[in-house]
C-alpha positions as CSV (number, residue, x, y, z in Angstrom):
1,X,0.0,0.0,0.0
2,X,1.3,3.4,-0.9
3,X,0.2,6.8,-0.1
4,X,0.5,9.4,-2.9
5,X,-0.2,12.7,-2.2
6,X,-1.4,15.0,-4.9
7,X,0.2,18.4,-6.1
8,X,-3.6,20.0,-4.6
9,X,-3.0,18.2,-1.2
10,X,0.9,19.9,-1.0
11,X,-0.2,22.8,-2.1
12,X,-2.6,22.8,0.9
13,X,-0.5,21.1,3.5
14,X,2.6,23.8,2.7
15,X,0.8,27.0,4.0
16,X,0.0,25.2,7.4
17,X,3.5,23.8,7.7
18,X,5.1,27.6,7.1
19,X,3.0,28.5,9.9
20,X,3.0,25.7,12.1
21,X,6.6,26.3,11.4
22,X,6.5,29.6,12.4
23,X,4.2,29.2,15.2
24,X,7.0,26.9,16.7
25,X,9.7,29.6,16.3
26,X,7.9,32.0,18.1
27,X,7.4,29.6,21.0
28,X,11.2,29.7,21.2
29,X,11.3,33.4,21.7
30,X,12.2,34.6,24.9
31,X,9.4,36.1,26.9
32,X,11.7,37.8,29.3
33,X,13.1,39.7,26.0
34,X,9.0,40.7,25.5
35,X,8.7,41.6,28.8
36,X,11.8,44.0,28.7
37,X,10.7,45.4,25.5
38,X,7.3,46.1,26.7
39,X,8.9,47.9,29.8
40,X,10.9,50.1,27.6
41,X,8.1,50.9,24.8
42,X,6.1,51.9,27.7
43,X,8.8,54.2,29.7
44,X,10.0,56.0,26.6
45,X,6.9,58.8,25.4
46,X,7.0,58.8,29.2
47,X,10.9,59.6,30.2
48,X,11.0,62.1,27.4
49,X,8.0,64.3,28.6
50,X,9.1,63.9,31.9
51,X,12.5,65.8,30.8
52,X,10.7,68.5,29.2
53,X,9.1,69.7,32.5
54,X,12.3,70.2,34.2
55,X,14.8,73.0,34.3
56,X,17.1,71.5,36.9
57,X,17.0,69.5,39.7
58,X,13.6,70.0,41.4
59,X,13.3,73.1,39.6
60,X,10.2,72.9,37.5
61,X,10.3,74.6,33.4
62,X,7.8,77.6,33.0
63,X,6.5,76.1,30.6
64,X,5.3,72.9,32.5
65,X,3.5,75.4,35.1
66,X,2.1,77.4,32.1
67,X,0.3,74.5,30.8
68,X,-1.0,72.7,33.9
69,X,-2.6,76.6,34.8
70,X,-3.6,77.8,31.7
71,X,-3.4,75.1,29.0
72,X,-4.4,71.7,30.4
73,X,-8.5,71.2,30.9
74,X,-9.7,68.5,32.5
75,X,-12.6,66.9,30.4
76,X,-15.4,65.6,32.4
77,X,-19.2,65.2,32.1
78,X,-19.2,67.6,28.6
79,X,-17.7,70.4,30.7
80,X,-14.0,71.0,30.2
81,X,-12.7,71.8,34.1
82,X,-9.4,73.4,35.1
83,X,-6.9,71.8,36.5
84,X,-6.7,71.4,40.7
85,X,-4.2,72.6,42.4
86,X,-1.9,73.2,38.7
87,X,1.5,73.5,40.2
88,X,1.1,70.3,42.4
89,X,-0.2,68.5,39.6
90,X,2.7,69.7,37.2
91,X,5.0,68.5,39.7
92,X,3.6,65.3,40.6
93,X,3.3,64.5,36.8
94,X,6.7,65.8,36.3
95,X,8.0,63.3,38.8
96,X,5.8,60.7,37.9
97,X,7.5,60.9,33.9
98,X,10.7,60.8,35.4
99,X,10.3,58.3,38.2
100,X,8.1,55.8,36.7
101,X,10.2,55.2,33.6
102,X,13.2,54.7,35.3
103,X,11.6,51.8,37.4
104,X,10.4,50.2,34.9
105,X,13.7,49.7,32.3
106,X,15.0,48.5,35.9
107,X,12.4,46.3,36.4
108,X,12.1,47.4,40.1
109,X,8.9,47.8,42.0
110,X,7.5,47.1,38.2
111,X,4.0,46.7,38.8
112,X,3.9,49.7,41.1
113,X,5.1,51.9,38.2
114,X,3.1,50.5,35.4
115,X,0.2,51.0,37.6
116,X,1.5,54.6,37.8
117,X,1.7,54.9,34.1
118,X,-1.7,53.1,33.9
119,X,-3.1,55.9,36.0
120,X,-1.9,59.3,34.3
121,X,-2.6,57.9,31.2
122,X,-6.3,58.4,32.4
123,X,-5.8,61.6,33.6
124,X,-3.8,62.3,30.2
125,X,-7.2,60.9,28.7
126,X,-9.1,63.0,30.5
127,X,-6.9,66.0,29.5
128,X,-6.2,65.6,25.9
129,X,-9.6,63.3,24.9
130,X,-8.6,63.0,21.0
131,X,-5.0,61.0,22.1
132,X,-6.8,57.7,22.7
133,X,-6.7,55.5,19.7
134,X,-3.0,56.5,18.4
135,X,-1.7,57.1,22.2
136,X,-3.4,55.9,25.0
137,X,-5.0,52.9,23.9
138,X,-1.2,51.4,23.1
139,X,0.0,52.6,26.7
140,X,-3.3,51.6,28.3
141,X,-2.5,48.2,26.9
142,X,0.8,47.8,27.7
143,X,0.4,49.2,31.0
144,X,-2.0,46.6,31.8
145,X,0.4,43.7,29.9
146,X,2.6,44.5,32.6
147,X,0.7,44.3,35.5
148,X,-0.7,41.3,34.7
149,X,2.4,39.4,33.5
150,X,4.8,41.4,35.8
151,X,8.5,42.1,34.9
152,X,9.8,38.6,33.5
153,X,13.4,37.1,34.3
154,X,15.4,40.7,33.1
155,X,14.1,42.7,35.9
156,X,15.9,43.6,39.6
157,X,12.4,42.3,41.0
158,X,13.4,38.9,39.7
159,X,16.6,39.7,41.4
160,X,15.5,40.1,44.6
161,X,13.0,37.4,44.5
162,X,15.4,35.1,43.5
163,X,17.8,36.3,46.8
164,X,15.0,37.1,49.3
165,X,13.0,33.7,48.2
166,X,9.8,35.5,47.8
C-alpha cells in the first residue's frame, strides 16, 4: 500500500506547515526579551516628557507650570474643568515621567510603576480626549500587559526574588 499525495493536497499542506513552522519559532522566543521590551516601549513617550518639565533638579520649566494653569482642561461630564491645584499636579506628573520610567527599564517595584503609568494615562485621557486611539489605547494596553504578567526574568524584581525567596 502506498500513499501518494497530490500536487492540490501539497499545495494545501505547505501553507499550514510555514505557519505551524512559524508558530513553533515564536514559541522559542524569549518572553523575558518581550517583557523588557514592553517595559521600555512603555517608559519611553514617558521619560521624554518627563524631561521637558524640568529646568534643573527639582526646579520645574515655566513652561510645564504654564500648561497645567492655563493650557491643560480636564474633560469631564461635557464640561471641560481646570486643573486642581496646577502646580502640584505639574509637579507630581513631572515626577511621575521621570520616576516611573526609570523603574520600569530597571524592572524594580515594576508593577507599582506601570500601575503609575496606567493611571496618568487616564488623567492624560481625561486631558487631551482626542489622544486615545493613536496614544493611549497602546500605553493603556501595555500598562495593563505589565501588571498582569509582571516584569519577567530581566528585571531587579526577579533579582530580589530570586535572593529574598519570595
Amino acid at each position: 500500500m502506498t500513499l501518494s499525495v497530490t500536487p492540490i493536497e501539497l499545495r494545501r499542506a505547505l501553507p499550514t506547515r510555514l505557519i505551524d513552522g512559524g508558530r513553533r519559532l515564536l514559541a522559542r522566543f524569549p518572553v523575558s526579551l518581550t517583557q523588557l521590551a514592553l517595559r521600555v516601549a512603555l517608559a519611553a513617550p514617558f521619560w521624554r516628557s518627563g524631561l521637558t518639565k524640568w529646568d534643573g533638579f527639582l526646579h520645574l520649566s515655566d513652561s510645564a507650570v504654564y500648561l497645567f494653569s492655563e493650557e491643560f482642561r480636564l474633560h469631564l461630564f461635557g464640561a471641560e474643568l481646570a486643573m486642581p491645584a496646577p502646580h502640584l499636579m505639574a509637579f507630581l506628573s513631572a515626577c511621575g515621567e521621570i520616576a516611573f520610567p526609570v523603574l520600569l527599564v530597571m524592572g524594580l517595584g515594576t508593577r507599582f510603576a506601570a500601575l503609575g503609568l496606567l493611571l496618568m494615562t487616564a488623567i492624560i485621557q481625561l486631558t487631551i480626549p482626542d489622544g486615545w486611539a493613536n496614544f493611549h489605547l497602546p500605553w493603556a494596553a501595555m500598562a495593563l500587559a505589565i501588571l498582569t504578567h509582571g516584569p519577567g526574568r530581566l528585571s531587579l524584581d526577579e533579582l530580589v526574588a530570586r535572593r529574598f525567596g519570595s
